[in-house]
N, C-alpha and C positions, 0 to 999 in steps of 0.2 A: 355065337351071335356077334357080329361084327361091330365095333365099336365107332359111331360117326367123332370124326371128326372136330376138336373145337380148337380153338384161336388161343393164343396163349396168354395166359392170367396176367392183365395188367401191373405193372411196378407203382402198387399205391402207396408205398414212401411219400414222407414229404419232400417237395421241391429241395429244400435245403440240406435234405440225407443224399439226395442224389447227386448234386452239383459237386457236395463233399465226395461222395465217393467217384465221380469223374474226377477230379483235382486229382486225387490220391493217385486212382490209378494210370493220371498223366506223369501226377514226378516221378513213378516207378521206373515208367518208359524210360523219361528221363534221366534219374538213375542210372540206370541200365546201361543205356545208349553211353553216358558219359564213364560209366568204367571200362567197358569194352574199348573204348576212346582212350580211355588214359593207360589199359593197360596195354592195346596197340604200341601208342607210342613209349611206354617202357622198353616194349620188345624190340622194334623195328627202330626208333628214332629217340633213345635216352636222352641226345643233346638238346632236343627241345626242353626236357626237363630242366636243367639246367638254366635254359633261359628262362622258364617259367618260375623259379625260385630266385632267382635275381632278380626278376621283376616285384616276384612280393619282397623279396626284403630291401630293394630300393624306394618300393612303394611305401612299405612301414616305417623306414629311416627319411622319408617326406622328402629322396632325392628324384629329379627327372631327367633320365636320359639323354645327352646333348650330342653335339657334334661341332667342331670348328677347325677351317683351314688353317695355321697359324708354321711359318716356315715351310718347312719342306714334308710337312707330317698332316693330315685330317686326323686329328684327335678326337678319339672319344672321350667323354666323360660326364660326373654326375656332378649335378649342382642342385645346392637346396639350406635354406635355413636362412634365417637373420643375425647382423651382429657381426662381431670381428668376424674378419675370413683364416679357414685355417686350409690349408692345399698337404693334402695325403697322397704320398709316392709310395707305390709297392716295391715290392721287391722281383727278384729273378724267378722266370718262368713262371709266373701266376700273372692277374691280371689287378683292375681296380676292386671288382664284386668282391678281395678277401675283407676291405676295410666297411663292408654294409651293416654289418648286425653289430661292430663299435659306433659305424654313424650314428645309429638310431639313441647313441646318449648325446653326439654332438648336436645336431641340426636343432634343439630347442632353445640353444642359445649361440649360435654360430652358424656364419656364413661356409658352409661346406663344400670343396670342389677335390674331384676324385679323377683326377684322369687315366685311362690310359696311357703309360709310358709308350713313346714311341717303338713301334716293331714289336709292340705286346699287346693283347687283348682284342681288341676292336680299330685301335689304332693301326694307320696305315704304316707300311713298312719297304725302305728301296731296295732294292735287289744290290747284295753288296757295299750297303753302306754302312758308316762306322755306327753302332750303338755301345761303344765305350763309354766311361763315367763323363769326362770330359763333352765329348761329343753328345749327350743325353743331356747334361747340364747349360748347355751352349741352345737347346731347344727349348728350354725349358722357358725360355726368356720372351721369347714370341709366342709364346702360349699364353704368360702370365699378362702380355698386353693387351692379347687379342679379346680374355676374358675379362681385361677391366680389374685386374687384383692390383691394386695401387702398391698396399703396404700388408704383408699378413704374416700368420704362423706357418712355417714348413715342415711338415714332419715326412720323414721317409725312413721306410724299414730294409734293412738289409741293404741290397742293389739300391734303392732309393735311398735309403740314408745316405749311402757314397756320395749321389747325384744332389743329394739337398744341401749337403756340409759343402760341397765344391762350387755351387752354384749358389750359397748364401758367399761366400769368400767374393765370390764375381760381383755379385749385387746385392750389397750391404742396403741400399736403399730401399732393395723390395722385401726384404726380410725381417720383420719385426723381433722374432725370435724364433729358434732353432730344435727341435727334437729328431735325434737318432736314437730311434728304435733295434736292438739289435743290427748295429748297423756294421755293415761292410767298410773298408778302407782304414781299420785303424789295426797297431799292432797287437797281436792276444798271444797269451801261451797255447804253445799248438796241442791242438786236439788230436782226435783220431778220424775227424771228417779232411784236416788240412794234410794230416799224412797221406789219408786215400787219394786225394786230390793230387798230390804231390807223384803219386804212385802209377797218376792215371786215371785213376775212379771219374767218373760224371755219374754222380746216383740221379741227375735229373732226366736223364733221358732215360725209356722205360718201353717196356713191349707189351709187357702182359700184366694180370693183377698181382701176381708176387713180385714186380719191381715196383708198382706205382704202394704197396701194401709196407715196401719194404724204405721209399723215400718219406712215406707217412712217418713210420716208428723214428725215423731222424727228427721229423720236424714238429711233432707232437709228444707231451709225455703221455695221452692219451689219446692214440690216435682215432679219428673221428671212425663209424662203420659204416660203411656206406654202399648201398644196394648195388647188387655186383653187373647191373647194367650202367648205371650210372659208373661206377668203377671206366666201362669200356667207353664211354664216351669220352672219360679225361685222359685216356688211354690213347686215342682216336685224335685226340686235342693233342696231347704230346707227341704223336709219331709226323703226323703234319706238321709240324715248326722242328722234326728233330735236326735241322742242317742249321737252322739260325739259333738254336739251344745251345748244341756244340761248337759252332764259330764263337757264337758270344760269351759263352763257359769258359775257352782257351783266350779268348782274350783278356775278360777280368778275372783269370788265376794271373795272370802275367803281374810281377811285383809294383810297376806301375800304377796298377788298376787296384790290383789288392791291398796297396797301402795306401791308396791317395789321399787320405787324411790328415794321413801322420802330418804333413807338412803343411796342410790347411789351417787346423785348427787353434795353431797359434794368430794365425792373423783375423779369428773371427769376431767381429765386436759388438756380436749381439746375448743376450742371454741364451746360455744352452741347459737341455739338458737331456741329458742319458739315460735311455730307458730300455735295462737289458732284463731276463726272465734270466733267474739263475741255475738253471739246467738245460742252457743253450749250448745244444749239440754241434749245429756251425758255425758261430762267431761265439769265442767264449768271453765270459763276465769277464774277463780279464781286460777286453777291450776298454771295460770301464776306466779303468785306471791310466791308460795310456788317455782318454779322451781329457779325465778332469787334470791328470799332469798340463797338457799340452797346452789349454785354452787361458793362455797368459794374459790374454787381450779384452777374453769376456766380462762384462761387467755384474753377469750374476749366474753361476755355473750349479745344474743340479744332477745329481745321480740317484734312482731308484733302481732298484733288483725288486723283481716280483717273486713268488714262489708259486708252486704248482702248475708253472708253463715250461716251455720250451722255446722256439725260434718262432713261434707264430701268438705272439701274445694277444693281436687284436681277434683270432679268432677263439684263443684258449682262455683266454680273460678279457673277452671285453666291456665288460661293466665297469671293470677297475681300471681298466684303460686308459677308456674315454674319460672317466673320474679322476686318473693324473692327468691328465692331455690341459681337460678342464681348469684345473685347478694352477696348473706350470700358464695357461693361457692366462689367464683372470689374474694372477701377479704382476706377470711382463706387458 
């Protein structure tokens, strides 16, 4: 006997089970839609991530993305926070985003500005033209007007520190006081990074993930892990500037560039101070001692060693960082 036919049994739920269960089974979609999404872009386009992770921890450190002409350079950089200004120089072959997750202890009580060094990061760069300490410091000046920084803190690490100690020497006016962060230009007892160098070595330039794995273990005592797409994007990053790495490698190894401190820091007449990690593998703690000899001129000189970092303190310590940074600002 053939069975007629009936219509299918109404959804006697209440309105408000139903609506809940359309919701649900929309953010699934969504979901969904949005992993397939994020994990595309791991595979096919890592550097987006990259910029996606800059943006939240620019975002969390309450800085905003900028841009200004200023000399012969469009600079990028971040600005954010109230109160003295303090101006963060990075170092060689990285950009500004290494100093975002220490911002987030400055910007609650300080005027924060992060740029791009010229011919690095975001910032424009000439074909050919000098990005030596000098030459970086000589720009540094039309940057600091175009942004309105009257009078502030300079802190620069490494390459940046070279560029901050030369360029407070130049403009005592604009510098209210002084921190070199594991900084370049001063003399140290030689390590085994200054022999390599000496030998030839550039560990900054890199091919594949055992070289960029292998410039980590120098610059970290722990170095960060990092998913091995993202690995190929900073890989991708490095092979694209490898001719302006290497030109600008061989030129601040040259003794000029490498020491241009030594002969600065007696003439500098602001408050300094020195802030090195004491199992810094490229500039050793030694530097420390050539800085506080030298600053005969300073009227209030401080040295700190941190433990448990290496050559990247702002990213391997930076609670306690920004907590000296703080603390050396708030005295001077």
């Amino acid at each position: 006997m053939t069975k007629t036919p009936t219509l299918a049994t109404a959804d006697n739920r209440p309105l408000w089970q139903r609506l809940l269960l359309r919701r649900l089974k929309f953010l699934v979609v969504v979901a969904a839609v949005l992993g397939l999404g994020a994990g595309m872009v791991y595979v096919f386009a890592p550097g987006l991530l990259l910029k996606a992770d800059a943006a939240r921890q620019a975002m969390s450190a309450h800085l905003e993305k900028k841009s200004v002409v200023a000399g012969d350079t469009t600079w990028s950089y971040y600005e954010g926070g109230e109160g003295p200004t303090i101006v963060l120089l990075h170092g060689f072959a990285v950009n500004k985003e290494v100093w975002l997750e220490m911002a987030k202890g400055l910007t609650d009580h300080f005027h924060v500005v992060i740029p791009d060094l010229p011919g690095w990061g975001d910032s424009s760069r000439l074909d050919g033209g000098d990005y030596g300490i000098d030459a970086q410091a000589d720009r540094l000046e039309p940057f600091a007007a175009a942004i309105g920084a009257q009078r502030f803190l300079l802190v620069g690490h490494s390459m940046g520190g070279a560029i901050a100690g030369v360029y407070a020497q130049k403009h005592p006016e604009r510098v209210a006081s002084l921190v070199l962060m594991s900084s370049l230009g001063l003399t140290f007892k030689e390590n085994d990074f200054a022999r390599e160098v000496k030998a030839g070595d550039d560990p900054f330039l890199y091919h594949d993930r055992a070289g960029l794995e292998a410039l980590l273990a120098r610059l970290f005592v722990k170095p960060p892990q990092l998913p091995g797409r993202v690995e190929d994007a900073l890989i991708a990053r490095n092979e694209k500037d490898h001719a302006f790495i290497e030109r600008t490698f061989n030129e601040l190894k040259q003794p000029a560039q490498a020491f241009s401190l030594d002969p600065v820091i007696g003439k500098l007449p602001m408050p300094v101070l020195g802030l090195w990690c004491h199992d810094d593998k490229i500039i050793d703690v030694s530097a420390l001692d050539t800085l506080r000899a030298g600053l005969t001129s300073s009227p209030s000189i401080g040295a700190t060693v941190m433990n448990g970092c290496n050559h990247m303190p702002m990213l391997e310590k930076p609670v306690e960082t920004a907590r000296i940074i703080t603390g050396f600002a708030l005295a001077h």
